[in-house]
C-alpha positions in Angstrom: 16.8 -9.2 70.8 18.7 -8.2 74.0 19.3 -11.6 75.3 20.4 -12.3 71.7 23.0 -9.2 72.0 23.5 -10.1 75.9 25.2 -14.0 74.8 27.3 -12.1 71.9 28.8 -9.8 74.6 29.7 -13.3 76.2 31.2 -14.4 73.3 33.4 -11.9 73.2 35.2 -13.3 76.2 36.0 -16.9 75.0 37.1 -15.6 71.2 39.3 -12.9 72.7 41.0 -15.1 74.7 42.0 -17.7 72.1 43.0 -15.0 69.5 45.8 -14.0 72.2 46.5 -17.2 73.6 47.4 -17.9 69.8 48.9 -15.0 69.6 51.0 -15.0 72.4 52.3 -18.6 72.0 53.6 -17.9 68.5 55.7 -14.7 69.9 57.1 -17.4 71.9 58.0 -19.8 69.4 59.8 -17.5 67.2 63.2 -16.5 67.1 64.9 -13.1 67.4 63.2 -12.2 70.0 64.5 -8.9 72.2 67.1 -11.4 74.0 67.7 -12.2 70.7 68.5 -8.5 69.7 69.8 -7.3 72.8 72.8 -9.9 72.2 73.5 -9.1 68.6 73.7 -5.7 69.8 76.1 -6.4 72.5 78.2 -9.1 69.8 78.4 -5.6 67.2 79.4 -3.1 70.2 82.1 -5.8 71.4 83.0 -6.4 67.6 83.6 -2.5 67.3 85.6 -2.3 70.1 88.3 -5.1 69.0 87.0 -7.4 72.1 86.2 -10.3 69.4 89.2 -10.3 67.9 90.2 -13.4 69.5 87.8 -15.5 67.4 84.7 -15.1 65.2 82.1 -13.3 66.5 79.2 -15.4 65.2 81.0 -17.8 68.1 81.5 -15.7 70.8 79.1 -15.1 73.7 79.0 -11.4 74.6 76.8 -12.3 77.6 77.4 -14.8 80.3 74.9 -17.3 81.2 73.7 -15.7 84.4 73.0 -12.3 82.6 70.9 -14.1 80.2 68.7 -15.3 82.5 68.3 -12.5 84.0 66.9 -11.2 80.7 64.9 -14.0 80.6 63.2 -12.9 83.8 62.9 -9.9 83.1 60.6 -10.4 79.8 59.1 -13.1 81.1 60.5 -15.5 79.1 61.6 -18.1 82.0 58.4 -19.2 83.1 56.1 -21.6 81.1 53.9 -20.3 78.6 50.8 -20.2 79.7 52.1 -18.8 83.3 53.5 -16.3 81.4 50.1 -15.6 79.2 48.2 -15.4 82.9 50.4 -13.1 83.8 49.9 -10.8 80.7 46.5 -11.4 80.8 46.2 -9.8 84.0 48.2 -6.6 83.5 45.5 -5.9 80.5 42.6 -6.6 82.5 44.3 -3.4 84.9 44.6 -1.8 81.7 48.3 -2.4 81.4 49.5 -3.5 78.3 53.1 -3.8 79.4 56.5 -1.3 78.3 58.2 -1.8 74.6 61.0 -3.7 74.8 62.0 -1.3 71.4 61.4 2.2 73.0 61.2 1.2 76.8 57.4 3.5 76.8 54.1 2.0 77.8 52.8 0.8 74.9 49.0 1.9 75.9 50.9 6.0 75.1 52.3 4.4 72.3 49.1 3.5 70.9 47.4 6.6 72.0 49.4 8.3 70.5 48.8 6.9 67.3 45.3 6.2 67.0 44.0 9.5 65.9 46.1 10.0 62.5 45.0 6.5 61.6 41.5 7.4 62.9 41.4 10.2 60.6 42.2 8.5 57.9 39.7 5.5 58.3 37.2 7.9 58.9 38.2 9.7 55.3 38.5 6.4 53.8 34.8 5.0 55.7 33.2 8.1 54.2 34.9 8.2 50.8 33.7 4.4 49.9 30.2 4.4 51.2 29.8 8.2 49.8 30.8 6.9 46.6 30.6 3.0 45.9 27.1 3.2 47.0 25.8 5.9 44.2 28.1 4.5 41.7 27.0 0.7 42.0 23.4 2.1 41.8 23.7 4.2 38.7 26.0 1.3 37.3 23.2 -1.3 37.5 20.3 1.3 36.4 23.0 1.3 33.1 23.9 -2.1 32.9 25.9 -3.0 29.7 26.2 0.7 28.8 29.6 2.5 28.0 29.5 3.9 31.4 29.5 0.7 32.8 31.9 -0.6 31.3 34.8 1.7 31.7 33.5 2.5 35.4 33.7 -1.5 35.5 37.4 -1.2 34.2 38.4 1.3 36.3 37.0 -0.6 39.5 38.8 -4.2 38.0 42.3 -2.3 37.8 42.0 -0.7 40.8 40.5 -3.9 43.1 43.5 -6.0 40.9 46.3 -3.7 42.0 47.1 -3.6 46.1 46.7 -0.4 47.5 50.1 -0.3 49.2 51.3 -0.9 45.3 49.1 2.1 43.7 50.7 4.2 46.6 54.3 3.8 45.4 52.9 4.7 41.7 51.5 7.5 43.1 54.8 8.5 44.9 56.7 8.0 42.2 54.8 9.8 39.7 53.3 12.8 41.2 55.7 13.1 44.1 58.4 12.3 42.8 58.8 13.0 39.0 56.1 15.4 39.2 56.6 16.9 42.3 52.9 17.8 42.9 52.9 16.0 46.1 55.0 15.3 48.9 56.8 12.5 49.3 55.2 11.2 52.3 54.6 12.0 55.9 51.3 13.9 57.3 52.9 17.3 57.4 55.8 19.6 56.0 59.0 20.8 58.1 57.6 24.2 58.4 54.5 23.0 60.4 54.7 24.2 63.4 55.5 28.3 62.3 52.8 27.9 59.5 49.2 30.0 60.4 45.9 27.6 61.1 44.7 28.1 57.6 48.1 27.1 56.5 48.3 24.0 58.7 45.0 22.5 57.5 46.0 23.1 53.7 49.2 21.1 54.4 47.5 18.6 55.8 45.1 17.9 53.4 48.0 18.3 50.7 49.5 15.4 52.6 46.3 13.7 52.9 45.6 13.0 49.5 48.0 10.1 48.1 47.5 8.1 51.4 43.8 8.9 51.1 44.1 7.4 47.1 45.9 4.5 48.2 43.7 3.5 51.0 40.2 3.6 49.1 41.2 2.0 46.0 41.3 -1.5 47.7 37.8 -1.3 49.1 36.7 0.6 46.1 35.8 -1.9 43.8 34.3 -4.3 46.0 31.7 -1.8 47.6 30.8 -0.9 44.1 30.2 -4.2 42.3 28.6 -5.4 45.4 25.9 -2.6 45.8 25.4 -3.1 41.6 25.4 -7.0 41.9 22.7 -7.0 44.6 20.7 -4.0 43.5 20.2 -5.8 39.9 19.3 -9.0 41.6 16.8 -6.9 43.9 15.6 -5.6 40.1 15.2 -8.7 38.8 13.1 -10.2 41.7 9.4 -10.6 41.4 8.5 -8.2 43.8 9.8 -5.3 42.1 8.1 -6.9 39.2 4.9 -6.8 40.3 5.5 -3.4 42.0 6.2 -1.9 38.3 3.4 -4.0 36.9 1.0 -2.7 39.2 1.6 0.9 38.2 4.2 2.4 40.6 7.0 4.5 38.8 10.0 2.6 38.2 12.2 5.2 40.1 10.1 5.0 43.3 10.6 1.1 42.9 14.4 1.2 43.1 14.5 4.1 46.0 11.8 2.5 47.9 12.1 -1.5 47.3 14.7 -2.9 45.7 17.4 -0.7 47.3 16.6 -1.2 51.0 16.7 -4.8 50.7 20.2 -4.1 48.6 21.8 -2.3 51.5 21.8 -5.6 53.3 25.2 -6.8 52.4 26.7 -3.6 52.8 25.5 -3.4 56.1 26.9 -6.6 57.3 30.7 -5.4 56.4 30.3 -2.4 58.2 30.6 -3.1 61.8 33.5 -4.9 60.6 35.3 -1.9 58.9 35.6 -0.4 62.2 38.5 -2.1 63.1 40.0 -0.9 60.0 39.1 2.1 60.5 41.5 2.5 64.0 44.1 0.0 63.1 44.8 2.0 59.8 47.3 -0.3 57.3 50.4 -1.7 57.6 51.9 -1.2 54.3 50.4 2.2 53.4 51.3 3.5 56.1 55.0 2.3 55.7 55.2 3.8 52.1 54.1 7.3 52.9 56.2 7.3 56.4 52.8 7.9 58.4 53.0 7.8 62.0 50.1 6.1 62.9 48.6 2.2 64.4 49.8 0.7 61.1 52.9 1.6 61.1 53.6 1.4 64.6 52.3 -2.4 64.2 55.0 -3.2 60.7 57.8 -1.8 62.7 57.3 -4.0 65.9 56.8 -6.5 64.1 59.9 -6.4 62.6 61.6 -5.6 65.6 59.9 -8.2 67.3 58.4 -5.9 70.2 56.0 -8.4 71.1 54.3 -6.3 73.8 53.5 -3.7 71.2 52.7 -6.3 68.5 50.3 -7.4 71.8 48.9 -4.7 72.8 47.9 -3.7 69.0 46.3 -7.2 69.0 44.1 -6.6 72.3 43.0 -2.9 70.8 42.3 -4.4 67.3 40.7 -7.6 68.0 38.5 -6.3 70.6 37.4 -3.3 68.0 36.7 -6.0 65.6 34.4 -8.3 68.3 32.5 -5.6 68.7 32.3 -4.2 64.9 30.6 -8.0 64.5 27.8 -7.3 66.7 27.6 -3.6 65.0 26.9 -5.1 61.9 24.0 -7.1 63.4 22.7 -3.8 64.5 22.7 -2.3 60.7 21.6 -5.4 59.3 18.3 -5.2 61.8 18.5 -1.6 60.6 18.1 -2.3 57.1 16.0 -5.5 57.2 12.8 -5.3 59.1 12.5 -8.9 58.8 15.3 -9.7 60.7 14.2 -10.9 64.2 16.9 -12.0 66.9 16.0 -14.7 68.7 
């Protein structure tokens, strides 16, 4: 088993590298880069001034030639691509992930700075799905075809067919907004800072609970019908079967047997979830105004801050490398069978 974990290490190495090479030659290729937006900037400030009102400004040049290139230098864009991906490459290996071209800040205290709100919420979300998807699917195939499975089954359909970024803005509009039971987004009120501890954690959780909503309801429904699709197959096997036939209690059957062997799908997506769980979303994040990894990765995006949108993709790819071999860990958790060779 360790020389089996020892050459996925070493896997790592290759797969991160072409996930950034990718990466990094596609922030290349696309326009509006921060040359791009440094120039429009300069072509509105000129424009506001009256310096363009010898001609269009969609045709004038705010910037000469030789200041462009230096612009070019200084983001790296006038060497070739791959020189310029070396380059990078080495800065992160030092553990520098380069300055935003957005904010002008390092972008590893960017990122720092925003892991821990979307680390709380994964966390909520991590414990929220596997606390209840796991009890529900198992109650939901012990009453299969029964009327609480089937508007349980409803409730999971609607929720797994409607995007969680979408059941956010219902949620904003209808209890924050018409309703005003909620806030209307953001992790805590104006009055944070002069509010007592006991204060501060209610607002919080006050603030937590519509984000919280919106990020469970996508994972929701698949945990659930997974856990009650495998556990009824794990029912129907022979094994269990025999088990019952033999004498031993139906109930001790499904605790014992068949659910074991059903926790081996869950177990395989949960290394994987740890990426998820840092990297937070980008959409929900952007409806409730939430400071945190997904947001700070839809607005570079947009802006195109590439070393941001970079340095997001080192932290998040890495995180979900290493959530592969994780789930090789639960599945050998889980399944006694399992032998790595």
């Amino acid at each position: 088993m360790t020389a089996y974990f020892i050459r996925r290490l070493l896997l790592i190495v290759p797969t991160f590298l072409g996930i950034t090479v990718m990466v990094f030659v596609i922030t290349r290729m696309v326009p509006g880069g921060p040359i791009e937006r440094i120039i429009v900037q300069a072509r509105q400030m000129q424009s506001s001034l009256g310096g363009l009102a010898s001609g269009p400004a969609e045709q004038r040049q705010p910037l000469s030639e030789d200041q462009i290139e230096r612009l070019k230098a200084y983001y790296g864009f006038d060497k070739p691509v791959l020189v310029s991906y070396g380059q990078w490459l080495a800065k992160v290996m030092r553990g520098d992930l380069g300055t935003s071209t957005r904010y002008y800040d390092p972008v590893w205290r960017m990122i720092v700075e925003r892991i821990p709100i979307s680390l709380y919420f994964g966390i909520l979300t991590l414990l929220m799905v596997y606390g209840v998807c796991i009890p529900l699917g198992i109650a939901k195939a012990l009453r299969h075809k029964s009327g609480f499975d089937n508007v349980t089954s409803v409730v999971v359909f609607v929720g797994y067919a409607v995007p969680g970024w979408v059941i956010g803005v219902l949620l904003l509009v209808l209890l924050a907004s018409v309703w005003e039971i909620f806030p209307l987004g953001g992790l805590t009120g104006d009055d944070f800072p002069d509010m007592a501890l006991g204060e501060q954690v209610v607002d919080i959780l006050w603030h937590t609970v519509l984000p919280l909503a919106a990020y469970v309801a996508g994972s929701f429904a698949v945990m659930t019908m997974l856990m009650k699709n495998t556990l009824m197959d794990n029912l129907a096997a022979d094994y269990v079967r025999t088990a019952v036939a033999k004498g031993l209690p139906f109930r001790r059957a499904v605790f014992r047997h068949a659910l074991r062997n059903s926790l081996i799908p869950i177990a395989t997506s949960f290394g994987n979830n740890v990426s998820v769980v840092v990297s937070g979303s980008f959409l929900i994040e952007k409806v409730f105004n939430i400071n945190g990894m997904g947001l700070l990765g839809y607005e570079s995006v947009v802006e195109r801050d590439y070393p941001v949108v970079l340095g997001i993709l080192v932290v998040s790819s890495l995180l979900f490398l290493v959530g592969n071999i994780l789930s090789d860990l639960c599945v050998a958790a889980v399944d006694p069978r399992v032998r790595f060779e």
